[in-house]
N, C-alpha and C positions, 0 to 999 in steps of 0.2 A: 504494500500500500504506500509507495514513495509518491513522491511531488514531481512531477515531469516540469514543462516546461513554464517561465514565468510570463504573462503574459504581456505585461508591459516591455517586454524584448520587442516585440513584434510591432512592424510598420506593415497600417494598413496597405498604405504605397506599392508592396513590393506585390501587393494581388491585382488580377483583371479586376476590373467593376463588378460592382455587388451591387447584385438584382435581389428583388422579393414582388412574387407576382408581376413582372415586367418590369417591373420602376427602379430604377437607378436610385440608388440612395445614397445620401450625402458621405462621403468617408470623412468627413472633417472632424476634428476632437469635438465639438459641442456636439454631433449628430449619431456619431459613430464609438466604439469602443472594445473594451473585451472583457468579460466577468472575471473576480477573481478567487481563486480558490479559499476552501475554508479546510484543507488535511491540517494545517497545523492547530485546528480546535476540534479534532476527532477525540482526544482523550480528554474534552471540554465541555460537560454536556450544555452547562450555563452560555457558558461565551457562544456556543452553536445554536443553543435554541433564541441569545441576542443578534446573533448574526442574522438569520433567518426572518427574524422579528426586523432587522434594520434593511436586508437588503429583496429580501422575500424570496430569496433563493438560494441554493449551497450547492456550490458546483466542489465535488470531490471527487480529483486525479489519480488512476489507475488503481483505483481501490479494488477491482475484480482481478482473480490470475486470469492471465493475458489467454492460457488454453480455453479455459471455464469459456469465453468469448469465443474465442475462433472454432473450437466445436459447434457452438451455438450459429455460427456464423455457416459453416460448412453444410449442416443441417438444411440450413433454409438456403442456401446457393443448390445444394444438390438438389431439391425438389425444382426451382424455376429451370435449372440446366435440364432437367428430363421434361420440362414442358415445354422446352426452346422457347424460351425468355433470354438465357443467356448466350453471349457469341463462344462457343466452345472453341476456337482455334488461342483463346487467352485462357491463362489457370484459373480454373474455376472461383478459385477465395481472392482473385481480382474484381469481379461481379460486372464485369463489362457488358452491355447490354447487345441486346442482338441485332445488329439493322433493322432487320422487318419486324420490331418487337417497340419499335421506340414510341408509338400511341399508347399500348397496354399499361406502361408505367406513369404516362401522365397524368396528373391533377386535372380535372374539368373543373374551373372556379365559375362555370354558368351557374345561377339560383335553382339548382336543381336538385333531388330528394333520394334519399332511400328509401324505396317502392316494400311494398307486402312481400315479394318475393326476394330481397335483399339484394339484387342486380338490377334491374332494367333502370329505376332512377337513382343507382348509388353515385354520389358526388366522386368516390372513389374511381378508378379505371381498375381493368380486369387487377393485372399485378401490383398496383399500386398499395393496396390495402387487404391485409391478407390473416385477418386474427386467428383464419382454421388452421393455417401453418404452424402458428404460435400454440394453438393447441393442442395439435398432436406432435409437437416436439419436445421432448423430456431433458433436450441441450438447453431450448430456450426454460419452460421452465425452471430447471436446476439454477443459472442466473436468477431470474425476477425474483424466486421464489426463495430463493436459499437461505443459510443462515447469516452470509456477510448484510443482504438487505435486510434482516428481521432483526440483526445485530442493532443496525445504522439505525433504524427507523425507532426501536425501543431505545436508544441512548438520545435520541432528538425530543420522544415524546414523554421519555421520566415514564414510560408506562409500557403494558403488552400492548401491541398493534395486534391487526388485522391486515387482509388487503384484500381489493376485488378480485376474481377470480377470473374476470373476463382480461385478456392483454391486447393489447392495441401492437398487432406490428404492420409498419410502414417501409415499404419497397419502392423509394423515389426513384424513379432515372430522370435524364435530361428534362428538364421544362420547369416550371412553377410551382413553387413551394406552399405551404400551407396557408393560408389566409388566417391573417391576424385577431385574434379572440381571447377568452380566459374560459378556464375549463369550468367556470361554475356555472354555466350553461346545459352544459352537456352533462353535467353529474352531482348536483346540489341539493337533491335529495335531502342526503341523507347526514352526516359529519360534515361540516363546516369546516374542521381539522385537517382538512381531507389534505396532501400532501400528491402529486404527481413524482414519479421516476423516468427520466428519460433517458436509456440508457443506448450507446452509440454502438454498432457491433462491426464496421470498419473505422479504418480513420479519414477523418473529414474533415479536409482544409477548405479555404471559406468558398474554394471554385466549384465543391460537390456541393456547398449549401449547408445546411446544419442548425441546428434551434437557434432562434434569437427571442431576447425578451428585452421588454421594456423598462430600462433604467425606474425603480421608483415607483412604478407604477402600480404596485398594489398598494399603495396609500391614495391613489386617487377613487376611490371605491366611492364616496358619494359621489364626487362628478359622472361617474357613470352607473351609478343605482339602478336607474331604470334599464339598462341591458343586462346588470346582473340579476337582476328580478326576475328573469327571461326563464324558461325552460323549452329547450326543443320539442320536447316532448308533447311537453301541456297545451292545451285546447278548452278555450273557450263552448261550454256546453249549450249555451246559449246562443250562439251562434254558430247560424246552417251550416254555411259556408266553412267555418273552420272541421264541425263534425267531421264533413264529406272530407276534406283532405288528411285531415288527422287521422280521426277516429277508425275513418271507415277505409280510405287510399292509403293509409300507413306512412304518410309525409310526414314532414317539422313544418312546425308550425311557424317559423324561420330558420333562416341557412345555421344561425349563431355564430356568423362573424360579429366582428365590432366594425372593421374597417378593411377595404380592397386598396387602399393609399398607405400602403406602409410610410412611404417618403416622407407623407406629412406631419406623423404621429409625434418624433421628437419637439420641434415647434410648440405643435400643439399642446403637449402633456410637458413640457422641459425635460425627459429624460432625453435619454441616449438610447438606442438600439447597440445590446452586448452582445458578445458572441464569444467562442472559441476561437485562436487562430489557428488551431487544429484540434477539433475534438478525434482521443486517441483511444485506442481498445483497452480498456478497464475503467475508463470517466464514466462519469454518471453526473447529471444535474437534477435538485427536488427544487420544488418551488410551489407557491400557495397556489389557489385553485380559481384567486381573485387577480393574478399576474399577466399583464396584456403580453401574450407571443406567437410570432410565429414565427415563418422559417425564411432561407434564403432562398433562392434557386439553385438549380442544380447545373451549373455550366460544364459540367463533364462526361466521358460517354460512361459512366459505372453509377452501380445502384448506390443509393443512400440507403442503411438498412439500419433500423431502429426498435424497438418495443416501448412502449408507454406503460405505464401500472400504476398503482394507486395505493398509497396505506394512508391507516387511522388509526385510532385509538379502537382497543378492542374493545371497550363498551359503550362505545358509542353505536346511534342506527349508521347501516351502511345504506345507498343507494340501491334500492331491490332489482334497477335494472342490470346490474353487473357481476350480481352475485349468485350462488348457487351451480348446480352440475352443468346446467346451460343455460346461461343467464340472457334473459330476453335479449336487453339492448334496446335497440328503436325501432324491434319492430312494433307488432301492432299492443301486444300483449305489457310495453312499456311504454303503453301512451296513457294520459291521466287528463281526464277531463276536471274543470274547475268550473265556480258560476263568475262571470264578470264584468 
């Protein structure tokens, strides 16, 4: 669990332009930055859980053995290689994508929905977003699930955790990165505690893309109240209109972006857009659930490959869409009607 590289070493300068969602975004120090690590308060539970409280995130370097990852990594490259997703004339745990494969991994950022049958309106592309991978792999499991994160998570919360059962893994290639949000949207249920894991299972310098999040901005939580008030899910019972697409079409009742202008968010909020200047295999960053982020673009021809997860306190409620042997999610069976 050592300390890689420091991040103020690093000039934005010496990268191509950094895109998110197409937009060029400013590299200059007030707009632009890099997060910094919190390893040296791992044997600190106080100063971690003030870190966390000060900066709403904890980014901790090569805290997983480096195999634990590239098994995990191996796992989910062989399955896209035997769907020719990947170009096999490069070694496979390079994740180079396949010419005639470069649509399937793209982000569609149109206002569009995941459908009752979890394909035909997934925002997601075929490869793009792939949680059945993640659940029948026992590589990836053994990561999310292990005892280094169940370690990490009870020394943060002074308490036994929990986590969802459901894993988010994401298979970018070439094109547009996430659309910028906070997860309490999508998972607000249940614990408010609720902490995200993003953990990286190549390495990704900022031309493959890689999470960014907004300097600060989980203290901006009343100026945007009213979108975190939001649930995808949830549907107005009183009105038709939302029934028919919710209730009964199995859509979101919005996308649960906050913004498709990453560019202008610094400005607007005074933070910074942070990032890694190389997120490396054994990193991992947690961050609150009210923290504005999304990702970069992927200006390179190999996959971005990632899993997302969740812990909380274990006696708190959990979110019911995420939990269990097969946890709904968004389909129809985790949509929740309200009067309003």
């Amino acid at each position: 669990m050592g300390v890689g590289y420091a991040p103020q070493e690093f000039m934005v300068a010496q990268y191509p332009p950094l895109h998110s969602l197409g937009r060029k975004l400013d590299p200059g120090p007030e707009a632009f930055g890099f997060i910094r690590s919190s390893n040296d308060l791992l044997d600190q539970p106080e100063l971690l859980r003030a870190r966390l409280e000060e900066d709403g995130y904890l980014y901790i370097q090569q805290y997983f053995d480096p195999q634990l990852i590239l098994a995990a990594r191996r796992s989910i490259f062989s399955r896209l290689a035997a769907e020719g997703h990947l170009d096999t004339s490069h070694d496979l745990m390079e994740g180079v994508v396949h010419p005639e494969m470069l649509d399937a991994f793209k982000l569609d950022t149109a206002p569009t929905f995941k459908g009752t049958d979890g394909k035909k309106q997934n925002p997601d592309k075929a490869a793009a977003f792939r949680p059945e991978l993640a659940a029948s792999s026992p590589e990836i499991q053994r990561v999310v699930f292990g005892p280094e994160m169940h370690q990490f998570y009870e020394t943060v919360f002074g308490e036994p955790v929990r986590h969802f059962d459901y894993i988010w893994c994401r298979l970018m290639g070439p094109g547009h990165g996430t659309p910028v949000h906070c997860d309490k949207v999508y998972m607000g249920r249940g614990s408010q505690d609720l902490l995200t894991c993003w953990i990286p299972y190549v390495e990704i310098p900022l031309e493959v893309g890689g999470l960014m999040i907004l300097e600060q901005s989980h203290k901006q939580a009343e100026r945007i109240a009213n979108y975190l008030s939001k649930d995808v899910d949830a549907y107005c019972e009183n009105d038709p209109a939302q029934v028919q697409a919710v209730a009964q079409d199995g859509k979101w009742s919005f996308p649960g972006w906050l913004s498709k202008n990453p560019e202008t968010l610094p400005a607007k909020f005074g933070g910074r857009w942070l990032t890694a200047p190389e997120w490396k295999i054994g990193d991992f960053i947690t961050f609150r659930i009210d923290l504005i982020h999304g990702s970069l673009d992927n200006q390179s021809n190999r996959v971005r490959f990632s899993t997302d997860t969740r812990f909380q306190p274990a006696n708190q409620p959990a979110d019911e869409r995420w939990i269990g042997e097969n946890p709904p999610g968004h389909s129809l069976a985790g949509k929740l009607g309200r009067i309003c």
